[in-house]
N, C-alpha and C positions, 0 to 999 in steps of 0.2 A: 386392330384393337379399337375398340367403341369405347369414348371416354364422355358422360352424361354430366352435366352441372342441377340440380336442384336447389331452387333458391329458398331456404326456411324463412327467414326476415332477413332485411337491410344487413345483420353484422354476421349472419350465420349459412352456412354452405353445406350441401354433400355434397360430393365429387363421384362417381361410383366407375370403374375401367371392367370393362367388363374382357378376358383375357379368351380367347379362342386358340385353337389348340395348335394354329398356324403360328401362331406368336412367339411358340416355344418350343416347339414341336423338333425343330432343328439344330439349335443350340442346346437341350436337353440331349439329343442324339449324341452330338459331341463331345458332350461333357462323360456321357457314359461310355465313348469307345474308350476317350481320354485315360479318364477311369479305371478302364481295363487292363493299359498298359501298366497301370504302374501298382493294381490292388493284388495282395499277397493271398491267396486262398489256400485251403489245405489240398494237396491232391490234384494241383494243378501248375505248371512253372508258369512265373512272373509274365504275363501277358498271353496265355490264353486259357482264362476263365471261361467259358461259355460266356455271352453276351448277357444271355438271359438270366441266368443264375446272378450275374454282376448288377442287373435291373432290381431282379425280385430284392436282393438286398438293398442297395443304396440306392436305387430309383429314386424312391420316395423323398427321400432329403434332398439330392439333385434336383428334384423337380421344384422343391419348394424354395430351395434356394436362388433356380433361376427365375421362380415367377415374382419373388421377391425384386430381386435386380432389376426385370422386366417393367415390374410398377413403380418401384420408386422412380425411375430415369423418366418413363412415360407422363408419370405427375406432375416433377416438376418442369418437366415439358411444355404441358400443356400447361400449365399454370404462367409461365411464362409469355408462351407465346398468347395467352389469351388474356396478358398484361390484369393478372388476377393477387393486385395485394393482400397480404392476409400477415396476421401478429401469430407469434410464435411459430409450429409446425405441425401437419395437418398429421390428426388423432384417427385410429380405425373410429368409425364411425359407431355412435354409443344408439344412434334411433334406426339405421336400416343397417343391419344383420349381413354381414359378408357371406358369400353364395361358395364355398371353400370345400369341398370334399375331395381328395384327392385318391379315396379308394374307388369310388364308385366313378366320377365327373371327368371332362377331360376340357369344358370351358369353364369357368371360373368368374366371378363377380368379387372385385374389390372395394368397400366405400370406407369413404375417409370425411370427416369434419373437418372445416375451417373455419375460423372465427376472422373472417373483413378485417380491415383498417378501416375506420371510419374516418370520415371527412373532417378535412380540421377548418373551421375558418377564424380568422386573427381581427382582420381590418386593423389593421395598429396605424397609431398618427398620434399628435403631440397632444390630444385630446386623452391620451394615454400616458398616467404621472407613475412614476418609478423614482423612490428615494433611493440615493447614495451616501452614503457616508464614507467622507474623506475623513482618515485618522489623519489627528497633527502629530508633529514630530516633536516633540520640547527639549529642552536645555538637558534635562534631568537624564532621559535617556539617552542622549549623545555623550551625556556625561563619566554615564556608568558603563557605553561600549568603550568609552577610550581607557577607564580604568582596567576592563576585562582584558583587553590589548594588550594592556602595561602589563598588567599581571602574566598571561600568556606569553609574552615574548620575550619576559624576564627573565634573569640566570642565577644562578643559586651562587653565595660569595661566602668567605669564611669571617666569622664577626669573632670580636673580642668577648662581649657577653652576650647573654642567652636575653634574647627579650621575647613577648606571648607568640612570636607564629614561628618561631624557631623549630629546627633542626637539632635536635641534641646525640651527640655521639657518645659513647664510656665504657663503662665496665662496671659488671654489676656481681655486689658479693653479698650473700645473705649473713645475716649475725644472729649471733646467739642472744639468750638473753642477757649476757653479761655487754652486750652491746659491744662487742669482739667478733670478729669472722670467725661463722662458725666451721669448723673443720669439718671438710665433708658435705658443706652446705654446698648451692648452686652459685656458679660464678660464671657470668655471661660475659666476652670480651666485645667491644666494639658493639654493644646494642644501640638500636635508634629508636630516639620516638619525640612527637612530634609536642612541644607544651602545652597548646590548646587542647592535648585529647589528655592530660592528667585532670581526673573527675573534681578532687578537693584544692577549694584554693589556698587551704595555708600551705599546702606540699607544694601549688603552684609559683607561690610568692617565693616558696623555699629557693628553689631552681632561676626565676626569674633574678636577674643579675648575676648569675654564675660566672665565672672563667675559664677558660683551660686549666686543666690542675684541680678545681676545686673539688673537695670533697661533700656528698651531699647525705645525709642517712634519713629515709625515710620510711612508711608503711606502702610496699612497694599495692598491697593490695586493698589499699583507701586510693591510691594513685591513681592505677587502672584497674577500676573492677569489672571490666571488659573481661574474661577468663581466655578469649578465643585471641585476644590481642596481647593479653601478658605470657598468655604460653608463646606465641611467635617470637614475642622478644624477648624471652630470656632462652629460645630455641629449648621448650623440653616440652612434655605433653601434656594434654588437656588435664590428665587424670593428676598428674603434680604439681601441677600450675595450682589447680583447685587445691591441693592439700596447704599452698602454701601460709605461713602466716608471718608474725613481725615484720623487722624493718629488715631491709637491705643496703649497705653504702652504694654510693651512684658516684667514681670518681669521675669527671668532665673532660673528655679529651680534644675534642672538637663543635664547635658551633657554626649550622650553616643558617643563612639565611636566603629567602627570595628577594633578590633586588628588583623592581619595575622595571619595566623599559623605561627610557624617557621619550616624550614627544618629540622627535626629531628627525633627522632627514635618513638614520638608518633604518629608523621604524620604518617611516612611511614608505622605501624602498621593500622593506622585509613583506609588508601587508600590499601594496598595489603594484610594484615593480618599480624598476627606475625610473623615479622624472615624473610621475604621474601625478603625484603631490609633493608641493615643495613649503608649506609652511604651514603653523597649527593650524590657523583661520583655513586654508584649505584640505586640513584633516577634518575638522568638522563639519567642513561644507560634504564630503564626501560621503562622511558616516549616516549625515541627515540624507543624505543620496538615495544610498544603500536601503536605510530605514522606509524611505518612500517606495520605494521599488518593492519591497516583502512586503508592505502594508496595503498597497493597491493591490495585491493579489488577496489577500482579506478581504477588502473592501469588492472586490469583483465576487468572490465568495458569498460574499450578503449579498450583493444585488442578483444574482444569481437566483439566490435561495426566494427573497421579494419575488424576483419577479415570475416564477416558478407559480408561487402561490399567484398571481394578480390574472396570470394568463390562463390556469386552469381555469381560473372563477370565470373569467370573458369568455373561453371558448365553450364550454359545457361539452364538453365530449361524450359521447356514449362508447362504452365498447362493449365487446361478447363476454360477459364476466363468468358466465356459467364454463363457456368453452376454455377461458384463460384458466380457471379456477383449477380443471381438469389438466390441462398441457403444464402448470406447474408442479402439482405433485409428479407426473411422468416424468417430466424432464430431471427432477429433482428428488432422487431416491431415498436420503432420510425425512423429505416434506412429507407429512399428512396430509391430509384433508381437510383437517383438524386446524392442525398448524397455518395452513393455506385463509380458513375461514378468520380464523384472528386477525392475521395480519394484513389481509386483501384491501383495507381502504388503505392503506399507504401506495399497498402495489400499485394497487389503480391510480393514484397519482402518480406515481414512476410512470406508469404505461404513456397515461395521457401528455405526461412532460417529454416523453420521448417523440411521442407524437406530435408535439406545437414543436420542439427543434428539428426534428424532421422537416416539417414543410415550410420552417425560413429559411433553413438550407437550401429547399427545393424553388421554393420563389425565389432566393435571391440569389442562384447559384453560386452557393458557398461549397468548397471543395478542400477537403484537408488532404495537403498534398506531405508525401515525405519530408521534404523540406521544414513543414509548418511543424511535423512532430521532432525532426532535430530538435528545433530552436527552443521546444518549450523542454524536450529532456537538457539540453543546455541550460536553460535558465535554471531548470530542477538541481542539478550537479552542482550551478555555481552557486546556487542558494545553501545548499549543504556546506559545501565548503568557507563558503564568509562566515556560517557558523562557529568555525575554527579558527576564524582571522584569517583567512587565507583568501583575499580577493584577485592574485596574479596568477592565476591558472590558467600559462602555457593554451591558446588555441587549439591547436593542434590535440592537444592533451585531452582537454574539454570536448572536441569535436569525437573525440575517441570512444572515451568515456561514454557518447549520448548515443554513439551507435550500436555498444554493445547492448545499452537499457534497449535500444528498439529492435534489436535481435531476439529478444524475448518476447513470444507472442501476448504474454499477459502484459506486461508493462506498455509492448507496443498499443492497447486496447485503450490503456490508461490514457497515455499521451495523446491518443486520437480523442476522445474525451473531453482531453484537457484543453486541444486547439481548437475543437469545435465550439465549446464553450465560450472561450477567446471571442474566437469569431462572433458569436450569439452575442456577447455581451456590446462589442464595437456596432454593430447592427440596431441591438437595443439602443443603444447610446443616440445612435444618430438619428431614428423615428421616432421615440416618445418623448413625453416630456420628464427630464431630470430633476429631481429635486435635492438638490447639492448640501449636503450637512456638515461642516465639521464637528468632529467629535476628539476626545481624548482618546489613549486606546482604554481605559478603563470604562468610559462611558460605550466604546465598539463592544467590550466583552459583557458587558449588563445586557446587552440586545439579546443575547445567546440564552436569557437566562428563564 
């Protein structure tokens, strides 16, 4: 096989294999006796068809199949071996015309475009400024995770009277308008609902201060004019629930309430594990922990995004926009052309950002190893879970957990991503110059804006 390089300009290529009839000529053979054995014809049993007759039919698609096989393997062969980078995958060629007859020919010309990598140069050094913004951590917030806590790992206890976040238990009986249960009307045992969700406050003030036993009669549908929440608690249907009108008695049979957790040592056992905190000052110290650890992952986020923008500005990249423009809609079966022309200067900043990470990786042999995507699908899982108040998540458990996310090839894509980045960003840290900002997080989220 004769495999030709033509160089169009610096980012653009044809490749052209030119396929001779020795190239295929044998394994085409095989394929066809192969063929043979197992093609079902009329008028002849299971393996012998005439050779011929088995050619005139499926030849053609045999043959095209294996010249297919034969070029693709051969391309990226040579591409390889002729250490030939190139951005996305090479396209049949759109300026020299594949040489392809398959009735008539029995050598064959294949050409393919490539669209180069182009050279990226950085020179980075401390002459090179990149802001940071450190989020602070305040009072305010450590304040309102420790309430979230309390609230979360609280229990529900039975109270004497009904005060506004209650629970209220009873029995509910519609009246007539003689302000007497009406016979016949709806009577719901044992319904719940919660005081905060009755719409009017004098019905609310009504209930507020209740006891067990008390009797309460109100307009059940000034209460809850929710229709989809007063049918569920009086269990009848939407379509009755709607017809309903007047008052209903609400006798009181039970009141619950949510008690807090308190700050204390079975909290801090229940959220970090045993021993890990033993007093409020270091609940706090921990919570503000926590908070720094999720906010430097924003903050890496912005310097990312900075330095994204700072480095395409310094490198000026060129790449083969016509060729990418093309390999996107192929690759991408609902993209237009159309589609593709809109959005293309962002892409092309994707391309070129992939291309300045690319070759810090390549200068400073950075390597994302298995190990490096564990650790960040572990921090991903333990971040979810403090979400929930849950910071003693079992090792083992956690290491579990991370291996099934990188058993998945899309997530594993992410996490390699995510350590690359990592890495980019410790790299950046240590060449350029930093510009260190504290900010609130409210003053971090105006950045975005």
């Amino acid at each position: 096989m004769n495999i030709t390089k033509e160089n169009i300009d610096e980012l653009n290529v044809v490749v052209s294999l030119n396929v001779a009839k020795d190239d295929y000529a044998e394994q085409v053979e095989k394929k066809l006796k192969d063929y043979r054995k197992r093609v079902n014809l009329n008028g002849f049993r299971p393996g012998n068809a005439p050779i011929g007759l088995v050619k005139k039919m499926y030849g053609k698609a045999i043959l095209w199949d294996e010249l297919n096989k034969i070029v693709s393997k051969n391309l990226m062969e040579y591409l390889k071996n002729e250490k030939i980078e190139f951005l996305g995958e090479p396209l049949p060629s759109s300026s020299r015309p594949a040489d392809i007859d398959l009735e008539t020919k029995e050598e064959f010309t294949f050409t393919f475009d490539l669209g180069l990598k182009p050279s990226v140069s950085l020179n980075l050094s401390k002459k090179d400024k990149l802001p940071y913004y450190n989020i602070t951590v305040d009072d305010d917030m450590v304040a309102k995770m420790m309430e979230s806590n309390a609230y979360r790992f609280g229990k529900s206890v039975s109270a004497d009277s009904v005060e506004d976040k209650d629970l209220v238990k009873g029995n509910f009986e519609q009246l007539g308008e003689d302000g007497n249960v009406l016979e016949g009307g709806v009577k719901t045992e044992d319904a719940l609902f919660a005081v905060d969700r009755i719409n009017e406050d004098s019905i609310r003030a009504l209930v507020i201060g209740a006891k067990k036993g008390d009797i309460i009669d109100f307009d059940i549908t000034k209460a809850f004019t929710n229709n989809t929440d007063r049918s569920q608690m009086l269990r009848i249907s939407a379509a009755d629930s709607e017809k309903l009108t007047g008052n209903f008695r609400f006798t009181v049979s039970d009141i619950t309430r949510h008690q807090p957790a308190e700050a204390n040592q079975e909290l801090f056992d229940m959220i970090y594990g045993k021993g890990v905190v033993n007093s409020v000052d270091g609940y706090k110290a921990k919570i503000k922990e926590e908070f720094q650890k999720e906010l430097a992952i924003q903050s890496d986020f912005k310097f990312i995004i900075d330095a994204k923008e700072k480095l395409i500005e310094k490198s000026v990249i060129k790449l083969p926009d016509e060729f990418l423009k093309r390999w996107i809609v192929v690759a991408n079966e609902k993209t237009t052309a159309e589609d593709v022309e809109k959005s293309y200067p962002e892409m092309q900043k994707e391309f070129a950002w992939q291309l300045i990470k690319g070759q810090i990786a390549t200068e400073n042999n950075i390597i994302i190893s298995d190990d490096d995507m564990l650790e960040i699908a572990k921090e991903q899982i333990s971040s979810q879970f403090r979400q929930y108040g849950l910071s003693s998540l079992p090792e083992e458990q956690l290491t579990e957990f991370a291996k099934e996310s990188l058993a998945k090839n899309e997530e594993k894509a992410h996490l390699h991503d995510r350590a690359l980045d990592n890495k980019i960003v410790a790299y950046l840290k240590s060449t350029v110059k930093i510009d260190e900002k504290n900010v609130t997080t409210q003053e971090f989220n105006d950045l975005f804006k």
